[in-house]
PDB file of the backbone (N, CA, C, O) and the ligand in Angstrom, with CONECT records:
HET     ZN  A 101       1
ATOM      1  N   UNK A   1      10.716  -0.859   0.241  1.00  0.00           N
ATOM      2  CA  UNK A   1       9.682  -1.164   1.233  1.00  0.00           C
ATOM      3  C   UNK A   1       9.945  -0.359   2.502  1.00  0.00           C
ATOM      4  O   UNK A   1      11.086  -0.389   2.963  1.00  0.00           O
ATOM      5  N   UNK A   2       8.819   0.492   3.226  1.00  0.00           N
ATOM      6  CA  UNK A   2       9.076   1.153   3.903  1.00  0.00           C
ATOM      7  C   UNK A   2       7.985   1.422   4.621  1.00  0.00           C
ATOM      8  O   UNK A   2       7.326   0.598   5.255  1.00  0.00           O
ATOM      9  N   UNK A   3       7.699   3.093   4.484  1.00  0.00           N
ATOM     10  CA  UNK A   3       6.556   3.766   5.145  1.00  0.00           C
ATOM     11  C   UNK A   3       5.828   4.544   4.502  1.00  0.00           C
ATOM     12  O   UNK A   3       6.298   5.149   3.538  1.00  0.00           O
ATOM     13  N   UNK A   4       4.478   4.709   4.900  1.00  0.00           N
ATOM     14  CA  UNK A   4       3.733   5.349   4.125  1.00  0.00           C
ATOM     15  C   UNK A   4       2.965   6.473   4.834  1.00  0.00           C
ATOM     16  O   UNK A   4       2.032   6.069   5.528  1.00  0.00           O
ATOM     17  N   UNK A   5       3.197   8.038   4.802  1.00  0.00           N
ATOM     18  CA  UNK A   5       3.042   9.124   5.485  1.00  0.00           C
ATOM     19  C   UNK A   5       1.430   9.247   5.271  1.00  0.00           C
ATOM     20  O   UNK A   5       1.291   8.690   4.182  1.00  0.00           O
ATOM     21  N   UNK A   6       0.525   9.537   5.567  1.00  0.00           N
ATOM     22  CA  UNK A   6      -0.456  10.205   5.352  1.00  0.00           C
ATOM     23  C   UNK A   6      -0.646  11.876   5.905  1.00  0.00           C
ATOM     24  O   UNK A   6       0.265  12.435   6.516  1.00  0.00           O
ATOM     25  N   UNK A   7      -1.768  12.460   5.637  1.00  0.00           N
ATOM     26  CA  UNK A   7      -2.401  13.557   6.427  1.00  0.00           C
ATOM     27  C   UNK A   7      -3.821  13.208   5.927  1.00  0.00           C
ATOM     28  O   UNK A   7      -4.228  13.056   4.775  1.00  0.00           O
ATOM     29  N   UNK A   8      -4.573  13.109   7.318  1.00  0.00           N
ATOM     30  CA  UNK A   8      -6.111  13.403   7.318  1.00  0.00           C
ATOM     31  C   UNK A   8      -6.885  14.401   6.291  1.00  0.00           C
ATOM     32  O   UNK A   8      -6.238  15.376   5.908  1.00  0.00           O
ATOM     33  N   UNK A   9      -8.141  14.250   5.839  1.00  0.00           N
ATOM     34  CA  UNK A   9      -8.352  15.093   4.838  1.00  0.00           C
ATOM     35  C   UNK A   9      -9.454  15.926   6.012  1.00  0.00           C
ATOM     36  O   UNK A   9      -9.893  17.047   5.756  1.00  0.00           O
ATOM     37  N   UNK A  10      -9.692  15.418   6.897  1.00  0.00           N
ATOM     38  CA  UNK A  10     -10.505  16.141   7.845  1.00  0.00           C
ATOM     39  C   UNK A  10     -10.182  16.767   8.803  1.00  0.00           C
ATOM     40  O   UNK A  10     -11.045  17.352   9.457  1.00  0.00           O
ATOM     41  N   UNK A  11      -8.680  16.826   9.200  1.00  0.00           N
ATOM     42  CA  UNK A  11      -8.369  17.062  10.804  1.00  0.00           C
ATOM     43  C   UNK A  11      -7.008  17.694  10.758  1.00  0.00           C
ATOM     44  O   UNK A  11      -6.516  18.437  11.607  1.00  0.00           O
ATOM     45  N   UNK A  12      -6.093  16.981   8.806  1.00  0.00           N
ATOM     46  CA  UNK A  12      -4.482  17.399   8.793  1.00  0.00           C
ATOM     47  C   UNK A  12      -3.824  16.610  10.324  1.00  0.00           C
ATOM     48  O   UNK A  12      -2.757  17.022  10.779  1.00  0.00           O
ATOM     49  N   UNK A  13      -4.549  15.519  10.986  1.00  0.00           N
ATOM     50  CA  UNK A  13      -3.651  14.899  11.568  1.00  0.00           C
ATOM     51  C   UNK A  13      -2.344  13.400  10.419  1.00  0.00           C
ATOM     52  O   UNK A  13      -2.639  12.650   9.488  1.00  0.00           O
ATOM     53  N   UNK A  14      -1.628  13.524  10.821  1.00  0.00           N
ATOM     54  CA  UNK A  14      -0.446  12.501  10.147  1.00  0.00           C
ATOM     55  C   UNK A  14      -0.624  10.996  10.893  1.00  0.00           C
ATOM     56  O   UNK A  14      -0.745  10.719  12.086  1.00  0.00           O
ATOM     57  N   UNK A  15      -0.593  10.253   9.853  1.00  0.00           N
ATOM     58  CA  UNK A  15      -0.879   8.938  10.116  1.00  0.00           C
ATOM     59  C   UNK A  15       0.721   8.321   9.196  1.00  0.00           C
ATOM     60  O   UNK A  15       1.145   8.501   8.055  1.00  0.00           O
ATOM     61  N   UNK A  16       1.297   7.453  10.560  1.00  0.00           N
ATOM     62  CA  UNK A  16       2.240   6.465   9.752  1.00  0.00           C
ATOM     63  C   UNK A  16       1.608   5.328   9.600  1.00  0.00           C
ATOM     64  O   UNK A  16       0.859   5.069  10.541  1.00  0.00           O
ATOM     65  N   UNK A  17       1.651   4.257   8.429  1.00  0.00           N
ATOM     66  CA  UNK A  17       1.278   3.155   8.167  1.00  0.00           C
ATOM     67  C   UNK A  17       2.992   2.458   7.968  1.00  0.00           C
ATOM     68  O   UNK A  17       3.709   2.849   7.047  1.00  0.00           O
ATOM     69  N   UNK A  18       3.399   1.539   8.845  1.00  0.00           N
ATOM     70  CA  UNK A  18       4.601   0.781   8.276  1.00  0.00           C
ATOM     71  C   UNK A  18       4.274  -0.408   7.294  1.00  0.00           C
ATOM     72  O   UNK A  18       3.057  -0.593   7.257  1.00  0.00           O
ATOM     73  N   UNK A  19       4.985  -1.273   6.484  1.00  0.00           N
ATOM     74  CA  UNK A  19       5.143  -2.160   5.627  1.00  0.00           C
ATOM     75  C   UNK A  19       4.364  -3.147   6.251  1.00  0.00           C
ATOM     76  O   UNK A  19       3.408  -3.798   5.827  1.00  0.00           O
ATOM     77  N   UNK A  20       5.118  -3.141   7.660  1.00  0.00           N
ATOM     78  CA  UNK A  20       5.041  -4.470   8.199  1.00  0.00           C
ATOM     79  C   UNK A  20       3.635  -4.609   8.863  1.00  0.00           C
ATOM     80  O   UNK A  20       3.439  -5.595   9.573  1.00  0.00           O
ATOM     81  N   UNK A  21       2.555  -3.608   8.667  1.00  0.00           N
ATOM     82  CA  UNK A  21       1.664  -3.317   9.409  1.00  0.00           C
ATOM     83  C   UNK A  21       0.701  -3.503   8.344  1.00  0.00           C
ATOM     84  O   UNK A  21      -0.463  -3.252   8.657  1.00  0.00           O
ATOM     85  N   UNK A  22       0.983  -4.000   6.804  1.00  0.00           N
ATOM     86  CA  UNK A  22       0.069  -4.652   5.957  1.00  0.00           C
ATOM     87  C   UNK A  22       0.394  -5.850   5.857  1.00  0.00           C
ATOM     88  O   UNK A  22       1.482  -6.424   5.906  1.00  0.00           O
ATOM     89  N   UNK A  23      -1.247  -6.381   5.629  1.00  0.00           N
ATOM     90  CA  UNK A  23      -0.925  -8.017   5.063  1.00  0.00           C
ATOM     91  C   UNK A  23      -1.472  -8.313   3.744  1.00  0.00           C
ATOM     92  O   UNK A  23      -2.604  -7.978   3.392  1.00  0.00           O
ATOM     93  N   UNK A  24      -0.370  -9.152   2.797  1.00  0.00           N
ATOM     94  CA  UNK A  24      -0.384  -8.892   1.676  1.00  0.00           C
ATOM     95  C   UNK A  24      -1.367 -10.046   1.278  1.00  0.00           C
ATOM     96  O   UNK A  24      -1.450 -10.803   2.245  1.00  0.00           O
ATOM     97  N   UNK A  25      -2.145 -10.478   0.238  1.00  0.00           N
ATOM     98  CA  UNK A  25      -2.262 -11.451  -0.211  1.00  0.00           C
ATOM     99  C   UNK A  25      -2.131 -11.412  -1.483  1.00  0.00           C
ATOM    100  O   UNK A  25      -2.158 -10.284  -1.975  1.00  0.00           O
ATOM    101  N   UNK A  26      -1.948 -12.599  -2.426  1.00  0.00           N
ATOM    102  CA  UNK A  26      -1.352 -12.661  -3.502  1.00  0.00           C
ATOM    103  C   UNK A  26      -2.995 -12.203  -4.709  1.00  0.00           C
ATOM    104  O   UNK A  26      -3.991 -12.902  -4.520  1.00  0.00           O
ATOM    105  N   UNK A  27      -3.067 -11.240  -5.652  1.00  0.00           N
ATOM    106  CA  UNK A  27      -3.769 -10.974  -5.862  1.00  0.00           C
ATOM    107  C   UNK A  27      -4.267 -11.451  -7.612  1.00  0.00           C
ATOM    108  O   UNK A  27      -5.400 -11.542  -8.084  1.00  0.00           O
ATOM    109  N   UNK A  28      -3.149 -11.646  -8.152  1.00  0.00           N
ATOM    110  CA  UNK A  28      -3.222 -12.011  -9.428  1.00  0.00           C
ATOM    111  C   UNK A  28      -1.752 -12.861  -9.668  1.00  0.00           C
ATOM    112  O   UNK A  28      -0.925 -12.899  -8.757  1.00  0.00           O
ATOM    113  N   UNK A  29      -1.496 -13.568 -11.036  1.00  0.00           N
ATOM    114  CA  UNK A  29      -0.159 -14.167 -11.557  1.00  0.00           C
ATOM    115  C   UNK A  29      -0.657 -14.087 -12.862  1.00  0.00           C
ATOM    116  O   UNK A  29      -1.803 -14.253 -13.280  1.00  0.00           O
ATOM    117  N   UNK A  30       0.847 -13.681 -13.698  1.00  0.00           N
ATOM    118  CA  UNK A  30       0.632 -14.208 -14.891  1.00  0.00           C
ATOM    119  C   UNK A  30       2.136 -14.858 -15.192  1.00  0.00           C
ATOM    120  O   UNK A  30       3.117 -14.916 -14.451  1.00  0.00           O
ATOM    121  N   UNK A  31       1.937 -15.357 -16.647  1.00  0.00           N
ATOM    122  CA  UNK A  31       3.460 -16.197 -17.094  1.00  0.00           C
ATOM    123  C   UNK A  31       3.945 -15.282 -18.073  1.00  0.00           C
ATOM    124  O   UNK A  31       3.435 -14.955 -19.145  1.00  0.00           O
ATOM    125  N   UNK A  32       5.394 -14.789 -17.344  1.00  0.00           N
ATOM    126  CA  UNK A  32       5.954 -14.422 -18.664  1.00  0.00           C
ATOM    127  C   UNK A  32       7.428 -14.770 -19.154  1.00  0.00           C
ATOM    128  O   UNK A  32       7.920 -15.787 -18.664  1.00  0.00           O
ATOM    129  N   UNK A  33       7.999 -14.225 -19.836  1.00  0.00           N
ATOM    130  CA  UNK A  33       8.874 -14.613 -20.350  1.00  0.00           C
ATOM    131  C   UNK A  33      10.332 -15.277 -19.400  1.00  0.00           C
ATOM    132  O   UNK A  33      11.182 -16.134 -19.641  1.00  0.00           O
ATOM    133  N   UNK A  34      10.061 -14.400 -18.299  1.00  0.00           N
ATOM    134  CA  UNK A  34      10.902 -14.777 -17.174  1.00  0.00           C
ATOM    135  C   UNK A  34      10.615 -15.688 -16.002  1.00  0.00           C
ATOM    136  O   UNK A  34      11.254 -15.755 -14.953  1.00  0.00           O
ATOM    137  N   UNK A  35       9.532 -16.386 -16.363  1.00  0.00           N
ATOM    138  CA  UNK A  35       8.661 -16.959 -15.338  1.00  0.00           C
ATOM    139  C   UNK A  35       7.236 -15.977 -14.598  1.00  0.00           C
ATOM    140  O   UNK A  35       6.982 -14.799 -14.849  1.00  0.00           O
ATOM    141  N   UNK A  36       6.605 -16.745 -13.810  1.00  0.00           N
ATOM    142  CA  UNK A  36       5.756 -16.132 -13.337  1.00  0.00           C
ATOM    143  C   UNK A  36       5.987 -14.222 -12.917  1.00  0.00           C
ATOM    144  O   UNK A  36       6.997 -13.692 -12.452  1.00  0.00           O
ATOM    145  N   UNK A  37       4.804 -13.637 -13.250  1.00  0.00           N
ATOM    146  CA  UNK A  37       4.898 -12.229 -12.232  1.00  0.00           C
ATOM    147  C   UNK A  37       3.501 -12.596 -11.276  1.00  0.00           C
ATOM    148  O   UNK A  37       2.387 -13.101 -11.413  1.00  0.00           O
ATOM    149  N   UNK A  38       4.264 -12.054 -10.343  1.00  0.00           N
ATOM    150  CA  UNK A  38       2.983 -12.403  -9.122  1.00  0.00           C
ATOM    151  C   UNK A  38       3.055 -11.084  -8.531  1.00  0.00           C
ATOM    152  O   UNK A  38       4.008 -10.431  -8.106  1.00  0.00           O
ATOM    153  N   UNK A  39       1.065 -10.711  -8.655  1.00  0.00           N
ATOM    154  CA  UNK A  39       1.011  -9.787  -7.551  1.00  0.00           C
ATOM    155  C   UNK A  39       0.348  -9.865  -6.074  1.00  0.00           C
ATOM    156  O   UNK A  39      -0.399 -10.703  -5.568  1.00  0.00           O
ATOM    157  N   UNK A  40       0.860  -8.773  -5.627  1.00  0.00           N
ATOM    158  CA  UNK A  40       0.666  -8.682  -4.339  1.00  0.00           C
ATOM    159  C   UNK A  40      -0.098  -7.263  -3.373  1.00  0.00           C
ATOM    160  O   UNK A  40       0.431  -6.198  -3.056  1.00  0.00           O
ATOM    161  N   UNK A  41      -1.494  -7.763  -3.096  1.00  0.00           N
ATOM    162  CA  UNK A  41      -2.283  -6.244  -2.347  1.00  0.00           C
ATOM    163  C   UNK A  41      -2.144  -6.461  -0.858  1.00  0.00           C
ATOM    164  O   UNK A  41      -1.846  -7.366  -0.079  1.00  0.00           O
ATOM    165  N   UNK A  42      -2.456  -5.364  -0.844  1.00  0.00           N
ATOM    166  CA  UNK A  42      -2.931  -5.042   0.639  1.00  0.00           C
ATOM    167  C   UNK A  42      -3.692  -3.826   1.084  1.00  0.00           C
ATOM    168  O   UNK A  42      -3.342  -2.645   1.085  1.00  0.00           O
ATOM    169  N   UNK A  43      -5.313  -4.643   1.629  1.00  0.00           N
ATOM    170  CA  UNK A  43      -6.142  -3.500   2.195  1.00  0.00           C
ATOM    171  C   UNK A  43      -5.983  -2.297   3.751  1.00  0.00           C
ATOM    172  O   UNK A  43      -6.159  -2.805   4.858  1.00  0.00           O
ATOM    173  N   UNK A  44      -5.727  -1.110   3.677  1.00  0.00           N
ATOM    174  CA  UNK A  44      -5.470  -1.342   5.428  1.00  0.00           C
ATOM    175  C   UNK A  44      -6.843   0.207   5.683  1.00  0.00           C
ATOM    176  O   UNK A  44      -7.166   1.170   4.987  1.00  0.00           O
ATOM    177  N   UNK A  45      -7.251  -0.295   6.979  1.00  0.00           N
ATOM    178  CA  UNK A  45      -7.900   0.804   7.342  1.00  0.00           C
ATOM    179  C   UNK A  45      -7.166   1.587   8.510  1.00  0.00           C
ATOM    180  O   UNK A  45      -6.535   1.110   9.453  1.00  0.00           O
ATOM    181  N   UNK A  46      -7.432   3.000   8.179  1.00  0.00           N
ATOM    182  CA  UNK A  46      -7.216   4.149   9.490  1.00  0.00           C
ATOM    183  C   UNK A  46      -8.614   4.398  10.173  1.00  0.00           C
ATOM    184  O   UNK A  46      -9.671   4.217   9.568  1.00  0.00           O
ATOM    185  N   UNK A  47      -8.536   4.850  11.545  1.00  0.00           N
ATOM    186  CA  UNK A  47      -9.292   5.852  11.736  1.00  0.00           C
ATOM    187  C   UNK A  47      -9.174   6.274  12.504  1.00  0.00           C
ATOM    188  O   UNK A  47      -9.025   5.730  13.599  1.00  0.00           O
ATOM    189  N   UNK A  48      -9.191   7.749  12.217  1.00  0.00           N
ATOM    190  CA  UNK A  48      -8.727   9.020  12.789  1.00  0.00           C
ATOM    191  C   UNK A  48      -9.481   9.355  14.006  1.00  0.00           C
ATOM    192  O   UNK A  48     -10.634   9.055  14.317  1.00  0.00           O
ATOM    193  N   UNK A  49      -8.738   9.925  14.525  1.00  0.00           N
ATOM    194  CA  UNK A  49      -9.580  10.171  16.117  1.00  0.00           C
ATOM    195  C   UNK A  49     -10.795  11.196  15.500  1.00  0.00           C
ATOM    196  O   UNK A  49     -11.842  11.210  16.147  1.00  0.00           O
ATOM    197  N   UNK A  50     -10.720  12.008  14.349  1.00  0.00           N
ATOM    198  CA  UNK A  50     -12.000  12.609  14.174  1.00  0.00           C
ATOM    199  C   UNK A  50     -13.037  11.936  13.292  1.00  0.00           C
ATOM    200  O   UNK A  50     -13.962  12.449  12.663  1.00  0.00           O
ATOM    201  N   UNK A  51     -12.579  10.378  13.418  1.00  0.00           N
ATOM    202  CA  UNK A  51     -13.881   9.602  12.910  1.00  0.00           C
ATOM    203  C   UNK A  51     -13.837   9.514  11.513  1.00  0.00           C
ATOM    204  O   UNK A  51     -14.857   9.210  10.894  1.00  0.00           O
ATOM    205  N   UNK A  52     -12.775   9.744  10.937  1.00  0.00           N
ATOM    206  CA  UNK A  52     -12.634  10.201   9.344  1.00  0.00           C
ATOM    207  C   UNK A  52     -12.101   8.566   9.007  1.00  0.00           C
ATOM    208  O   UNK A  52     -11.194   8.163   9.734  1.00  0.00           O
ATOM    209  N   UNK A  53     -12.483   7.873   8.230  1.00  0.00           N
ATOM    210  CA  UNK A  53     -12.288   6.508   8.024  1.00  0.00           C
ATOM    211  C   UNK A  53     -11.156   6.365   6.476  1.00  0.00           C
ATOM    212  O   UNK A  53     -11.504   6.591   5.317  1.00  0.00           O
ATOM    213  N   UNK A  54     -10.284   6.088   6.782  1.00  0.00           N
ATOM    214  CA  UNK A  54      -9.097   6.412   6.049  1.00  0.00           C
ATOM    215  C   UNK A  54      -8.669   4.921   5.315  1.00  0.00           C
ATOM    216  O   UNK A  54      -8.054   4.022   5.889  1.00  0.00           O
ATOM    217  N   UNK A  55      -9.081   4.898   4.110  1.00  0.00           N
ATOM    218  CA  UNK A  55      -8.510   3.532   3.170  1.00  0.00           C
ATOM    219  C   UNK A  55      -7.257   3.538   2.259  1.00  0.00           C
ATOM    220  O   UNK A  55      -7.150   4.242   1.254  1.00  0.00           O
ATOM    221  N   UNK A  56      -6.394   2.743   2.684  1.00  0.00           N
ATOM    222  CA  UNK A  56      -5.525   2.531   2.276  1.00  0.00           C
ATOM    223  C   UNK A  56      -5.409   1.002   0.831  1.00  0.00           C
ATOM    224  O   UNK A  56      -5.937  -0.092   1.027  1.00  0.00           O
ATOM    225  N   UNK A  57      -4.864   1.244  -0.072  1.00  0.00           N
ATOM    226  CA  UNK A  57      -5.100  -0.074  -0.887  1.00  0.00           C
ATOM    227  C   UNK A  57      -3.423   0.076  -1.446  1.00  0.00           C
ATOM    228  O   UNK A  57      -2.944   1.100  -1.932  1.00  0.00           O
ATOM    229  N   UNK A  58      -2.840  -0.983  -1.273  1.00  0.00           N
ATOM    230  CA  UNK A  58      -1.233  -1.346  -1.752  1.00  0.00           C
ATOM    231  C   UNK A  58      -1.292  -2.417  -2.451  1.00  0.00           C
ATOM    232  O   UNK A  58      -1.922  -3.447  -2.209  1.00  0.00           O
ATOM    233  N   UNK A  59      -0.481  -2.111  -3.518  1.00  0.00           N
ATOM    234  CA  UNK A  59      -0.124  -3.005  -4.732  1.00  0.00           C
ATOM    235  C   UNK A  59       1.236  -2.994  -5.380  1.00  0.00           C
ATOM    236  O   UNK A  59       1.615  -2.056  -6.080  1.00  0.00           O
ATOM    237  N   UNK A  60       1.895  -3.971  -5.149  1.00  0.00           N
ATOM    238  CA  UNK A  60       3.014  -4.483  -5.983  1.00  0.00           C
ATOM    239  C   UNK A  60       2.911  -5.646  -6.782  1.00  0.00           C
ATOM    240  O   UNK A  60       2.044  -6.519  -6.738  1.00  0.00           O
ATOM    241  N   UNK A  61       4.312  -5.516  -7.823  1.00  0.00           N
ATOM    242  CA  UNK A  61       4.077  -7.419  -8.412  1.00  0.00           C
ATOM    243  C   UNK A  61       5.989  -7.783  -7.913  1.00  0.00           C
ATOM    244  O   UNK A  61       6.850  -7.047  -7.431  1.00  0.00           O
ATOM    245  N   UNK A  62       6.001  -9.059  -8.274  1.00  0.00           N
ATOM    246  CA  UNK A  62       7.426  -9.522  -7.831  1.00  0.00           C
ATOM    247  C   UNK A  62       7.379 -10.167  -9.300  1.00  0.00           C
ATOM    248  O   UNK A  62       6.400 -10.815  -9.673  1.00  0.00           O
ATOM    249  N   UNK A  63       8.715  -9.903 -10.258  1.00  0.00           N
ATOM    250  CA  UNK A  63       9.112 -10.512 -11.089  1.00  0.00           C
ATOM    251  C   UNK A  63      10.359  -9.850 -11.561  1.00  0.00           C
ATOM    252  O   UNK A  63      10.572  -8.641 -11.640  1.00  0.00           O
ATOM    253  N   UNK A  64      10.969 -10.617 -11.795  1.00  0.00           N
ATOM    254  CA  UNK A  64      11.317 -11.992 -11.827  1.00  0.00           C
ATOM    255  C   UNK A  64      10.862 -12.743 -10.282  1.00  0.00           C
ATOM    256  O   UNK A  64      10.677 -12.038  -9.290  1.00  0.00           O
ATOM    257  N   UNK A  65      10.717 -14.227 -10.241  1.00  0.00           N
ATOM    258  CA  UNK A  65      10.687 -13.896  -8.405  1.00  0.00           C
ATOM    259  C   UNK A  65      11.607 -13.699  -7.595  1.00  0.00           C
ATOM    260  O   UNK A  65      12.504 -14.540  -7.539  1.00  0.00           O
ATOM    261  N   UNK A  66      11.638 -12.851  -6.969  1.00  0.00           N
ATOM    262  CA  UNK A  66      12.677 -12.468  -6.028  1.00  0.00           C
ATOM    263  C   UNK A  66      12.924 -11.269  -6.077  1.00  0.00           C
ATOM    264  O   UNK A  66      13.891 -10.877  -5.424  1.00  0.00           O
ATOM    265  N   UNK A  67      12.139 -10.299  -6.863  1.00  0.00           N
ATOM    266  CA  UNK A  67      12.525  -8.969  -7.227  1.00  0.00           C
ATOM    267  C   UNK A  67      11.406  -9.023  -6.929  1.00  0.00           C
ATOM    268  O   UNK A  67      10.574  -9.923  -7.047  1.00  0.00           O
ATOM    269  N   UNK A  68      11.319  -7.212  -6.188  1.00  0.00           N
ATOM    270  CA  UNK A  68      10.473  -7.114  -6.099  1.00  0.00           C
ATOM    271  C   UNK A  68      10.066  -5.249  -6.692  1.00  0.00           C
ATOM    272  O   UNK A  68      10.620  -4.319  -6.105  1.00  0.00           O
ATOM    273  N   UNK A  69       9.055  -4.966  -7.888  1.00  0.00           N
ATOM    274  CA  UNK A  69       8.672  -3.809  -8.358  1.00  0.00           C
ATOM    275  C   UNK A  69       8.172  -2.909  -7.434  1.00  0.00           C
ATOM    276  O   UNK A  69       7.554  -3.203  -6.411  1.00  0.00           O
ATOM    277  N   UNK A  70       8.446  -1.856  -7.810  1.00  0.00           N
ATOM    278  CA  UNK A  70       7.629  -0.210  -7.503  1.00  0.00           C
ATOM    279  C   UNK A  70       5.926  -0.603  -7.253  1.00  0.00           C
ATOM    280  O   UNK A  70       5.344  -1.405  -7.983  1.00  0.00           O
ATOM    281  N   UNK A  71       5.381  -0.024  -6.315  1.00  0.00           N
ATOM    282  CA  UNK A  71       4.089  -0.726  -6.367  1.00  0.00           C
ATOM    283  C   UNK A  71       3.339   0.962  -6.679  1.00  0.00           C
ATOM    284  O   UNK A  71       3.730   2.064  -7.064  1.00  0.00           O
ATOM    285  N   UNK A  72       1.988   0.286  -6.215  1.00  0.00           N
ATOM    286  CA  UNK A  72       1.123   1.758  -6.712  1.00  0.00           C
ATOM    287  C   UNK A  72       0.192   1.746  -5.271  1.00  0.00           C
ATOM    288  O   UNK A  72      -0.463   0.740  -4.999  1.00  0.00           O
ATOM    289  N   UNK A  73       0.187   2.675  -4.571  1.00  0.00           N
ATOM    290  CA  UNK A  73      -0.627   3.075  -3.654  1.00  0.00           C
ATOM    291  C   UNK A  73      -1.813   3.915  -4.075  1.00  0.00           C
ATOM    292  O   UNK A  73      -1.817   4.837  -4.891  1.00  0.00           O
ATOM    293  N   UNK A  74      -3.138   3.274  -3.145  1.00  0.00           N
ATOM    294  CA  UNK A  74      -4.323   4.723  -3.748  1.00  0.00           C
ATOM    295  C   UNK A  74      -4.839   4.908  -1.844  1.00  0.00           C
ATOM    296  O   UNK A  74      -4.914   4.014  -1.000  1.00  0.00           O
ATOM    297  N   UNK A  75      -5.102   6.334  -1.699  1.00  0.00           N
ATOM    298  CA  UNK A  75      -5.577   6.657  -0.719  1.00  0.00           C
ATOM    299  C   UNK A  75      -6.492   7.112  -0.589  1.00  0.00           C
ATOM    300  O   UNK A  75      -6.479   8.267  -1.014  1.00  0.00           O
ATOM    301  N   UNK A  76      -7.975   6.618   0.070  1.00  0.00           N
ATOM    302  CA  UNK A  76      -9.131   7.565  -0.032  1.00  0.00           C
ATOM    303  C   UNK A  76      -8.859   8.522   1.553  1.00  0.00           C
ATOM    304  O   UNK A  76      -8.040   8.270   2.436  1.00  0.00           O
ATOM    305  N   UNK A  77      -9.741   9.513   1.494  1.00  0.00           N
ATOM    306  CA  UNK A  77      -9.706  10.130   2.728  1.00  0.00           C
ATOM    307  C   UNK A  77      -8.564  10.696   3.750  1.00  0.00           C
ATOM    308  O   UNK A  77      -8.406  10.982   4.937  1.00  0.00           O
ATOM    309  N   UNK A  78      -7.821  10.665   2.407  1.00  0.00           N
ATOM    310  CA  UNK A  78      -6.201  11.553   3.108  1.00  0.00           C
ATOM    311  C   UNK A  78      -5.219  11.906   1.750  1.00  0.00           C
ATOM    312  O   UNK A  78      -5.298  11.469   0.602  1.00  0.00           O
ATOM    313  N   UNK A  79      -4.329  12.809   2.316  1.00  0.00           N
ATOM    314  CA  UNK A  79      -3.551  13.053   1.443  1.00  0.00           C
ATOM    315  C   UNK A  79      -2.449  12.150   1.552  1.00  0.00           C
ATOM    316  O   UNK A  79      -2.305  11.561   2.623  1.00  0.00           O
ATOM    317  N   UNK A  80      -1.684  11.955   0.658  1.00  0.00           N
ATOM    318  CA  UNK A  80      -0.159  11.307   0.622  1.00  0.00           C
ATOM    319  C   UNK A  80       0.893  11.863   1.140  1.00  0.00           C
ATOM    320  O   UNK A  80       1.376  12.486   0.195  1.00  0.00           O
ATOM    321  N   UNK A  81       1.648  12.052   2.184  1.00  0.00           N
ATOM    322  CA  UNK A  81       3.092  12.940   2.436  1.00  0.00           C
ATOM    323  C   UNK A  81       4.054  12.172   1.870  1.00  0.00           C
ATOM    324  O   UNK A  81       4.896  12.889   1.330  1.00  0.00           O
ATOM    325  N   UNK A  82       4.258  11.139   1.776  1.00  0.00           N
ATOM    326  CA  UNK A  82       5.467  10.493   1.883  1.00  0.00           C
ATOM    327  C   UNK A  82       5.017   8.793   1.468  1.00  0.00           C
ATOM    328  O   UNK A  82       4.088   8.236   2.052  1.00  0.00           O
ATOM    329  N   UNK A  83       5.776   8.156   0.459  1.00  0.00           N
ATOM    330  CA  UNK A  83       5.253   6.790   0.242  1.00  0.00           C
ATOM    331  C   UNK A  83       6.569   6.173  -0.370  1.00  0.00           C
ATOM    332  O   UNK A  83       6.967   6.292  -1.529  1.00  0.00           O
ATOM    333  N   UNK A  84       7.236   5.391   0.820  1.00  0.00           N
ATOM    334  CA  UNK A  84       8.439   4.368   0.390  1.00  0.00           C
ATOM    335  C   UNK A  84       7.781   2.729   0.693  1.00  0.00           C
ATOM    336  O   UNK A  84       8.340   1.679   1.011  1.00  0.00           O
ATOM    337  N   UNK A  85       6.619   3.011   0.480  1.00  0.00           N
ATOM    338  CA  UNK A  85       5.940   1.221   0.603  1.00  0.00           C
ATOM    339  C   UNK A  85       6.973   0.380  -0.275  1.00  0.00           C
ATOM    340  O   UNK A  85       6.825  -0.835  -0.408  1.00  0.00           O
TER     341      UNK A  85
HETATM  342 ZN    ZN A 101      -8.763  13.084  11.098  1.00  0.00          ZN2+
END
């Protein structure tokens, strides 16, 4: 869990998004063999001083609970530099 680099797809300005600067809500559960896996999103918006509206969508699951998995980031309207979410 960390940070997530962007660059603008309109301007090549760099946008940091920190961890702590999403809020997660729990998005799905299922039961498995180890107990529940629970996931966890988070929507975040940018926008760039050149008006370029930058969506961010974060997804992890926690299973076993207390562990927590590799998640999957998607970015519209920017490139990725760097992603230790
Ligand atoms: Zn921009």
């Amino acid at each position: 869990m960390g940070t997530l680099i962007v660059q603008c797809n309109q301007c090549q300005r760099s946008h940091t998004v920190d961890v702590a600067e999403l809020e997660f809500d729990t998005v799905g559960s299922d039961d498995r063999q180890m107990g529940p896996e629970v996931l966890y999103g988070a929507e975040h918006d940018i926008y760039c001083t050149c008006e370029n509206h930058i969506q961010i969508s974060h997804q992890y699951s926690e299973y076993p609970i207390g562990v927590e998995n590799e998640g999957t980031t998607d970015v519209t309207g920017a490139f990725v530099i760097s992603d230790t979410l």
